[in-house]
VMD Tcl script that builds the backbone (N, CA, C; Angstrom):
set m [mol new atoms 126]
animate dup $m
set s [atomselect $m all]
$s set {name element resname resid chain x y z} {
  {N N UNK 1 A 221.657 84.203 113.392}
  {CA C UNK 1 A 221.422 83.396 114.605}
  {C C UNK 1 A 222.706 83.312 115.428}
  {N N UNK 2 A 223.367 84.276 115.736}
  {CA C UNK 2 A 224.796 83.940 116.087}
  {C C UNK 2 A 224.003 84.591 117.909}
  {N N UNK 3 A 223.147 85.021 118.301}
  {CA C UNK 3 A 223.296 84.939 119.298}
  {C C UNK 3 A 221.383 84.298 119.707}
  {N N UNK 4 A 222.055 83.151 121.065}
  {CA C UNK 4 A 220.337 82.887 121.345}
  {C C UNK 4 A 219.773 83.300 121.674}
  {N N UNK 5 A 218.347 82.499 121.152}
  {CA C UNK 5 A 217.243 84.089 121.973}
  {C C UNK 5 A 216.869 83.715 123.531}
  {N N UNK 6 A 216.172 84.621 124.030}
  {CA C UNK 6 A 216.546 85.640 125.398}
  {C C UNK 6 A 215.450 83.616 125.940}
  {N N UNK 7 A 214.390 82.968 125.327}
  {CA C UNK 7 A 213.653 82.598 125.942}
  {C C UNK 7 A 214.727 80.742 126.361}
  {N N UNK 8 A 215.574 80.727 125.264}
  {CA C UNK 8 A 216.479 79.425 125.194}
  {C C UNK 8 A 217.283 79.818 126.389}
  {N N UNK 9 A 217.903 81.153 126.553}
  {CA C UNK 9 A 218.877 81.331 127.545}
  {C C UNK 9 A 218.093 80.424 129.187}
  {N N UNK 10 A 216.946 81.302 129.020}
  {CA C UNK 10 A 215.931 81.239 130.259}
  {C C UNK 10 A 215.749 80.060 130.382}
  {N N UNK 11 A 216.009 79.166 129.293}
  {CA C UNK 11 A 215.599 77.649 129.390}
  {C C UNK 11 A 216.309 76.906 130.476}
  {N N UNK 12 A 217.654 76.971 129.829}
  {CA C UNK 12 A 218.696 76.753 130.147}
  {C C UNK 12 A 219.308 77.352 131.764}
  {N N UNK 13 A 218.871 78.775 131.727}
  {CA C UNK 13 A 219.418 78.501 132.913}
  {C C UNK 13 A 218.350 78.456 134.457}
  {N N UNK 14 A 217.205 77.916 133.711}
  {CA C UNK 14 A 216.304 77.600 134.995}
  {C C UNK 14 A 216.200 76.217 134.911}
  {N N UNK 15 A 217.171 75.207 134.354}
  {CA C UNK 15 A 217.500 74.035 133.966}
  {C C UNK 15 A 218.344 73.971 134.937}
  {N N UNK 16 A 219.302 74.366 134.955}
  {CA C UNK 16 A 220.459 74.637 135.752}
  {C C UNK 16 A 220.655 74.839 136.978}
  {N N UNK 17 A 219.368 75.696 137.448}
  {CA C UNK 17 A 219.418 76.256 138.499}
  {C C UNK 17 A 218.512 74.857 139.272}
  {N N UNK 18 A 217.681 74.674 138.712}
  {CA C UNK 18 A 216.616 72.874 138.891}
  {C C UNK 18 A 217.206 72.470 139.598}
  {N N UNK 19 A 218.461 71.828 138.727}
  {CA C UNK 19 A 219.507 70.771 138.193}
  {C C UNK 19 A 220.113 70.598 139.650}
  {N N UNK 20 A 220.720 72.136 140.131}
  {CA C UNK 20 A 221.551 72.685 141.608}
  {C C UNK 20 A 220.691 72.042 143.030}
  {N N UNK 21 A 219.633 72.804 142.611}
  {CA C UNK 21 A 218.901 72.738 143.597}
  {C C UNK 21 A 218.161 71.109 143.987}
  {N N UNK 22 A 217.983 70.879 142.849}
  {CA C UNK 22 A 217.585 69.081 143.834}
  {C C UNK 22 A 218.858 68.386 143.990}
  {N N UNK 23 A 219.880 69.231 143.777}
  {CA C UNK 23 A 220.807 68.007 144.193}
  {C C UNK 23 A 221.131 68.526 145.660}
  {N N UNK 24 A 220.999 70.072 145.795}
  {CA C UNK 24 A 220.828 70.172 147.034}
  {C C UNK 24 A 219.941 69.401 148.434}
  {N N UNK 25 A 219.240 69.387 147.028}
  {CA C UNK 25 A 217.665 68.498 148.100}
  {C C UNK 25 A 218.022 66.841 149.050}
  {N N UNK 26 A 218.750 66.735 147.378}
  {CA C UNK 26 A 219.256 65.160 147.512}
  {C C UNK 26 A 220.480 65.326 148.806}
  {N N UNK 27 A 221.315 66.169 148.717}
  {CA C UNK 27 A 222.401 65.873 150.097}
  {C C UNK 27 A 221.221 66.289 151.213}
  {N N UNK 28 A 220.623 67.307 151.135}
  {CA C UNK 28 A 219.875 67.107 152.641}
  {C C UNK 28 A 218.827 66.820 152.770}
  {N N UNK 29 A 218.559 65.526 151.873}
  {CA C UNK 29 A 217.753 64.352 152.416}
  {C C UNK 29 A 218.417 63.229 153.009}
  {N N UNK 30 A 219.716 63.332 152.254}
  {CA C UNK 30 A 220.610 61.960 152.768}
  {C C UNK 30 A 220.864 62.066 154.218}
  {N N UNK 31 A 221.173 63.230 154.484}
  {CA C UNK 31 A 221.892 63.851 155.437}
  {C C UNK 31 A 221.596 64.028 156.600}
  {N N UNK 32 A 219.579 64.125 156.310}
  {CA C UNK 32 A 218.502 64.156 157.296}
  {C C UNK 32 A 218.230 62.657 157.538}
  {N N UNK 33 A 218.223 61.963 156.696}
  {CA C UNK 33 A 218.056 60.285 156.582}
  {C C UNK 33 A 219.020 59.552 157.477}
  {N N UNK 34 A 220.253 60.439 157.616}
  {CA C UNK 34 A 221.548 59.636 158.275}
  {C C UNK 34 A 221.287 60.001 159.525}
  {N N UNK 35 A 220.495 60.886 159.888}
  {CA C UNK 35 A 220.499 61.658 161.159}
  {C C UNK 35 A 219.413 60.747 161.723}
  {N N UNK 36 A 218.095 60.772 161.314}
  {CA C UNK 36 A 216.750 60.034 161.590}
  {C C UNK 36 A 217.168 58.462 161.951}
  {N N UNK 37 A 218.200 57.951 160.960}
  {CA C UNK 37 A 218.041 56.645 161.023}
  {C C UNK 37 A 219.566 55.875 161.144}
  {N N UNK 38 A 220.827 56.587 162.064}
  {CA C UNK 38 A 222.147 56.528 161.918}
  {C C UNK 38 A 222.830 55.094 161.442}
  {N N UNK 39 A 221.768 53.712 161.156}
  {CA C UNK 39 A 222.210 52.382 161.093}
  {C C UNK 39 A 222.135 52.595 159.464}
  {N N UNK 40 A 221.616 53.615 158.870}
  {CA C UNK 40 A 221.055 53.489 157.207}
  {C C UNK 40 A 222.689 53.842 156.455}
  {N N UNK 41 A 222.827 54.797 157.198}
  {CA C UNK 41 A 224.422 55.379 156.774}
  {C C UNK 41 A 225.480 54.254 156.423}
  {N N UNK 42 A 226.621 54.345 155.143}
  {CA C UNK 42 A 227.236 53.371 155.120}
  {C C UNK 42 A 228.768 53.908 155.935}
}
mol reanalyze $m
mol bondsrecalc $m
mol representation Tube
mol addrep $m
């Protein structure tokens, strides 16, 4: 078992890639939120 298998890798890195991407989501929601509503912004 010294190397993982091919389906854990895949786990992991479509975990990852998730992980990236809603945080992407999250800055340009904030970002769209600050724009829509400029008093919400701190």
């Amino acid at each position: 078992m010294s190397r993982p298998s091919g389906s854990a890798v895949l786990a992991v890195t479509t975990a990852v890639a998730l992980s990236g991407s809603g945080a992407a989501l999250d800055s340009s929601a904030a970002v769209l939120s600050n724009l829509v509503e400029p008093g919400s912004g701190s």
